[in-house]
C-alpha positions in Angstrom: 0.0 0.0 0.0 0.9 3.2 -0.9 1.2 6.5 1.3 -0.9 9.1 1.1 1.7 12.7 0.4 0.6 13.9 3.9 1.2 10.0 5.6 4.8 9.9 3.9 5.9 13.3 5.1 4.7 12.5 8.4 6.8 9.5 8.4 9.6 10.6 7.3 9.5 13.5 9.8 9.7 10.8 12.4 12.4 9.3 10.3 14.7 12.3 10.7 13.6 13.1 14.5 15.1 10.1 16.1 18.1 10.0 13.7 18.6 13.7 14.8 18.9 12.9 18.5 21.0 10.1 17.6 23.4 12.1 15.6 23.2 14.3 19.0 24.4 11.9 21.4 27.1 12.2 23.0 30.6 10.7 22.9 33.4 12.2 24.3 33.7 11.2 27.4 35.0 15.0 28.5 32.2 15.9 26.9 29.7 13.9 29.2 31.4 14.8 32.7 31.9 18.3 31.4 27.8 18.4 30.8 27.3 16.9 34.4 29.9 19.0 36.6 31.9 16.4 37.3 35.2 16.6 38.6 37.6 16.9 35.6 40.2 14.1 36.8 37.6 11.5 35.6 38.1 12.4 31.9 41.6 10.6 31.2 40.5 7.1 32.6 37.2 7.6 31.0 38.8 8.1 27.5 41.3 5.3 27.8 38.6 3.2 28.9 36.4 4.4 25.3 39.2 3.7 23.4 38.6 0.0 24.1 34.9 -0.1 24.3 33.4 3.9 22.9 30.8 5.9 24.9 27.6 6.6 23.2 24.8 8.8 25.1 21.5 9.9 24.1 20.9 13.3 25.2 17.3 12.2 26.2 19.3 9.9 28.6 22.1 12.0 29.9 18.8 14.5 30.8 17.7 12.4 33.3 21.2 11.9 35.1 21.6 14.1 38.5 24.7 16.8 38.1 27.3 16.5 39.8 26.8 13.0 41.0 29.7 10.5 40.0 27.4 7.6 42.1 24.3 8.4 39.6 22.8 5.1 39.0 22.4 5.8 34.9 25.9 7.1 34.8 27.3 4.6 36.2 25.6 2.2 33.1 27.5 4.0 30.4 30.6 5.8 31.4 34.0 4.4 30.9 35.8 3.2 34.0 39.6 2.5 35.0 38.1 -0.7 36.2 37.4 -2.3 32.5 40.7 -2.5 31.6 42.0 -5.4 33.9 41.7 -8.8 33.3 39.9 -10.8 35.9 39.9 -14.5 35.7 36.3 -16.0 35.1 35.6 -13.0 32.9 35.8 -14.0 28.8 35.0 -12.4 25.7 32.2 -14.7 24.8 30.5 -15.6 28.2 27.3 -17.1 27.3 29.1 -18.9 23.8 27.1 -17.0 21.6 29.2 -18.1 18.5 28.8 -21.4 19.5 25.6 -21.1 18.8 25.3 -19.7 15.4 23.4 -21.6 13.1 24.1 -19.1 9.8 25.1 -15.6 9.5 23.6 -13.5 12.4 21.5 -16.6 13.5 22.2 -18.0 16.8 19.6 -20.8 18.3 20.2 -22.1 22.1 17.0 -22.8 22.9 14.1 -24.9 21.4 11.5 -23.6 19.6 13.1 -20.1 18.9 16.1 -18.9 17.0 17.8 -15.2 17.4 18.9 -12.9 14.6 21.6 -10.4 15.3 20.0 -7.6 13.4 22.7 -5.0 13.8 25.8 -4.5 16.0 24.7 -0.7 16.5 22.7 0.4 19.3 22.0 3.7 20.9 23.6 3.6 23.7 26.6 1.9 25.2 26.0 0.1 28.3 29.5 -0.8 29.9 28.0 -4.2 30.9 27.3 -5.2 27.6 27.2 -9.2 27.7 28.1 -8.2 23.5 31.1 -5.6 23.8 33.1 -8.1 22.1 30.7 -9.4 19.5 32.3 -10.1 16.0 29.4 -7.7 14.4 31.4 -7.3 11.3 30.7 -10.6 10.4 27.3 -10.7 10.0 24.7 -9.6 7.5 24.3 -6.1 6.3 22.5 -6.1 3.0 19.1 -7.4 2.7 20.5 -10.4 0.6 23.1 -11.4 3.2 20.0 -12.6 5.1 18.9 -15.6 2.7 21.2 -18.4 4.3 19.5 -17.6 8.0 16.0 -17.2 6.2 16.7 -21.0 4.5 18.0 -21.8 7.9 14.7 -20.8 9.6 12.2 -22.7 6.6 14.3 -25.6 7.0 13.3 -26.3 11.0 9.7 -26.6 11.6 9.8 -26.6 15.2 10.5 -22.6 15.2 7.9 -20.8 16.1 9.6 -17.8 17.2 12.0 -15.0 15.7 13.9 -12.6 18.2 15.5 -9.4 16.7 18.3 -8.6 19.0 21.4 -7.2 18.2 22.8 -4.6 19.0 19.6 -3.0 18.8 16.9 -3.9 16.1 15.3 -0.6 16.5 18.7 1.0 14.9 17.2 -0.1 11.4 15.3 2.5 9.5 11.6 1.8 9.2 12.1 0.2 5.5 14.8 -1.8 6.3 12.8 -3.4 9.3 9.8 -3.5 7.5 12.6 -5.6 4.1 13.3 -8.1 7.2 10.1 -8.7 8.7 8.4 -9.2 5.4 11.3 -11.8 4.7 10.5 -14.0 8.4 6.8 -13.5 7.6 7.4 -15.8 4.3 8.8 -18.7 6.5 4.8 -20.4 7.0 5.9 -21.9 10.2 7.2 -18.6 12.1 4.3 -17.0 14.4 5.3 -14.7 16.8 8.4 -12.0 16.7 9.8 -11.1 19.7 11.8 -7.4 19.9 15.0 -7.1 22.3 15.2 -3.3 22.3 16.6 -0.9 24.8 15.3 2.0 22.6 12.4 3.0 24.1 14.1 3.8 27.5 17.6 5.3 26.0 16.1 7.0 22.6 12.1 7.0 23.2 11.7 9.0 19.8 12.3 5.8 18.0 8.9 4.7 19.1 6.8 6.4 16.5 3.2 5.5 15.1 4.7 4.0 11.8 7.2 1.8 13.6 3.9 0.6 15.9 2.3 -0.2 12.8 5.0 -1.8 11.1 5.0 -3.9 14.6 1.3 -4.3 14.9 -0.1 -4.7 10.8 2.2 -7.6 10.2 1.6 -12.1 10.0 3.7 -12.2 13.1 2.7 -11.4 16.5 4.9 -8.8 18.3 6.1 -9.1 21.3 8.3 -6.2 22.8 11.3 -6.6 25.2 12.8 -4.0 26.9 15.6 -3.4 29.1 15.2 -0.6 32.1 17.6 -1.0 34.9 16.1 2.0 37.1 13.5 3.4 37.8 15.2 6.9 37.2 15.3 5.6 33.6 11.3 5.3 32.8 10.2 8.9 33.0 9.5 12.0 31.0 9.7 10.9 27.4 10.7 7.0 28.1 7.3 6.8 30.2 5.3 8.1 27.2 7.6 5.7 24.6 6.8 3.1 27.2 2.5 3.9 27.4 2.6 3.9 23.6 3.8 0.6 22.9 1.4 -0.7 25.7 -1.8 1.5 23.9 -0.8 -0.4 20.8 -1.8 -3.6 22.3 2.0 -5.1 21.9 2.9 -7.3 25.6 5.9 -5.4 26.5 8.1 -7.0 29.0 11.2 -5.8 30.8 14.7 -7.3 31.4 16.9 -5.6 34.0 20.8 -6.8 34.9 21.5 -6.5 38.6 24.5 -4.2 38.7 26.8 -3.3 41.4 26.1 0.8 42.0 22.7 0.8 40.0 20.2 -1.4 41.4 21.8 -3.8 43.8 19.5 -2.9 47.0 15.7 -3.9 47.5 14.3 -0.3 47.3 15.9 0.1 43.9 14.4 -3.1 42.5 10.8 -2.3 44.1 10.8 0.9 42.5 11.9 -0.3 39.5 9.1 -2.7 39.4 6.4 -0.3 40.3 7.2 2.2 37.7 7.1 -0.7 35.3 3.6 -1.9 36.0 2.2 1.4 36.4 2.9 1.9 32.7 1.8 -2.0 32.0 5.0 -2.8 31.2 5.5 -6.2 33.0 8.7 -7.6 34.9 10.2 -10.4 33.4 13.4 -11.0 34.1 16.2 -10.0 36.1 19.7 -11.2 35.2 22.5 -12.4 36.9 25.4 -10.7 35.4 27.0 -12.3 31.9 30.7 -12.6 33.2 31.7 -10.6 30.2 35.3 -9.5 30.2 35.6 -5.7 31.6 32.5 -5.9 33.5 33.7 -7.4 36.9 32.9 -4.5 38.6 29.6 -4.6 38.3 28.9 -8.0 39.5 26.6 -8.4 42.4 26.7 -11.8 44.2 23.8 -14.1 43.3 23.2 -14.7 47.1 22.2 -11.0 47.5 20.2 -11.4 44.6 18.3 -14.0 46.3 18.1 -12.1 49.4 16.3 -9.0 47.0 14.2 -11.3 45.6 13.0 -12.9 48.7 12.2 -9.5 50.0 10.8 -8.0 46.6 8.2 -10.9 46.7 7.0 -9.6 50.6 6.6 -5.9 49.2 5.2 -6.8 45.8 2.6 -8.2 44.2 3.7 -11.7 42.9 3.7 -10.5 39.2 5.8 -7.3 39.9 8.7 -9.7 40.9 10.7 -10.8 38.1 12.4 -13.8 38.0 15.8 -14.0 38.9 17.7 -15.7 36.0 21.3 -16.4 34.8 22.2 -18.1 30.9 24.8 -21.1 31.0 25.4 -21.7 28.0 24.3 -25.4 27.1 21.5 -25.4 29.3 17.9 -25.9 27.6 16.6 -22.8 29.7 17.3 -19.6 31.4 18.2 -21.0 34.9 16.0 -19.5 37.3 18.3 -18.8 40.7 16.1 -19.5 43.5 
């Protein structure tokens, strides 16, 4: 179907917004702690620490950070640290054997039933926890024809059902392009439901635009939207409106949060985090054990005090405000839930 002159415009006005605050964002790290009034000494470990792993920050994100506060729980998710740099034994490149679960270019299946596609190695911001700093991105598809060994992949098994886009961020791909990969899963008969990893909506919430929720909503597949909000600091001002549109739509949205050393690792932080979820409708799902990813040891909170949280979470909260405390070992037919 063709768009009407005034329907084109409109989307391509949308187009141009979120790829303007993109091109806005922010990466020198001087630049950042500059912004916040932060005490200059910081910017020399910062930009060695980029220099391995860049910084990338959404203006619509840094907004919501407190000046002059080194300890702020959404700086502390993207701004390079002294403490990346060291090796630390138990922490690997690979931690939960992604490549050893690629099935075809940018297709990775670990668990039954569903198979992941590694959309694009961009994202919109970049979260210093990343379980997929180290990624190979550059060897993955780019061009729409690139695709056609992980499409044959996906006709060729039956038993999946379900498509997630991941990445990176899926939500980096220009409506068309999106729309060019979704039309190609929609021809496999057997696929029915897409599922969308996507921190966008909480880091860049002008992404979320009525033409991407009707790309989303007008398609075969069912979509199913998951997003990742570590605080509840994170999922105000523009992110909760990002956050209410998805859930108007009618698309389940579900979040992810990583427990992390400095951002959430106490009850209170959880319980609010949960509350401002479900007051938007955005349910809990999961929250993660850290991925021992190399240059993310400092972050890493002790699954017994994640047990603790939970225990506690589940006396404060209604049962389906509590996520479920998970970790991914690789091999294992599941998310292990840590009880």
């Amino acid at each position: 179907m063709q768009p009407t002159p005034s329907t084109a415009v409109h989307e391509e006005q949308s187009e141009s917004n979120w790829h303007g605050s993109l091109a806005q964002a922010i990466r020198d790290p001087t630049d950042l702690i500059d912004r916040l009034g932060l005490d200059a000494s910081l910017s020399e470990s910062a930009r060695t620490a980029a220099r391995e792993f860049p910084l990338l920050v959404p203006l619509s994100y840094l907004d919501r950070m407190q000046s002059g506060d080194p300890d702020d729980p959404l700086l502390r998710q993207v701004l390079p640290l002294d403490a990346e740099m060291g090796s630390v034994e138990g922490f690997t490149a690979d931690a939960v054997d992604d490549i050893g679960f690629r099935i075809a270019p940018g297709l990775l299946q670990k668990y039954a039933g569903r198979a992941l596609l590694i959309s694009t190695g961009s994202c919109a911001v970049h979260c210093r926890y990343c379980f997929r700093r180290h990624y190979p991105y550059g060897d993955e598809p780019r061009r729409l024809d690139d695709w056609q060994p992980a499409i044959d992949a996906l006709n060729s098994d039956s038993s999946i059902t379900e498509v997630l886009l991941s990445g990176g961020d899926p939500l980096m791909l220009s409506d068309q392009r999106l729309i060019d990969l979704i039309d190609q899963l929609a021809s496999v008969p057997h696929l029915r439901r897409l599922r969308v990893h996507t921190r966008l909506p909480i880091v860049l919430p002008d992404r979320v635009t009525p033409r991407l929720i009707d790309v989303l909503t007008n398609g075969r597949l069912a979509p199913i939207f998951v997003v990742h909000a570590n605080h509840a600091a994170e999922i105000v001002d523009d992110c909760a409106e990002s956050l209410r549109s998805l859930v108007k739509s009618g698309i389940p949205v579900l979040n992810q949060t990583v427990l992390l050393k400095g951002v959430n690792d106490s009850v209170e932080a959880l319980c609010d985090l949960s509350e401002a979820l479900i007051n938007l409708g955005v349910m809990p799902y999961y929250l993660h054990q850290l991925d021992r990813v190399a240059g993310t040891a400092h972050f890493e909170v002790s699954s017994d005090r994640g047990r603790e949280f939970i225990r506690e979470m589940r006396k404060r909260l209604p049962g389906y405000a509590v996520p479920r405390y998970v970790q991914e070992i690789p091999g294992e037919a599941h998310k292990t839930i840590i009880e």
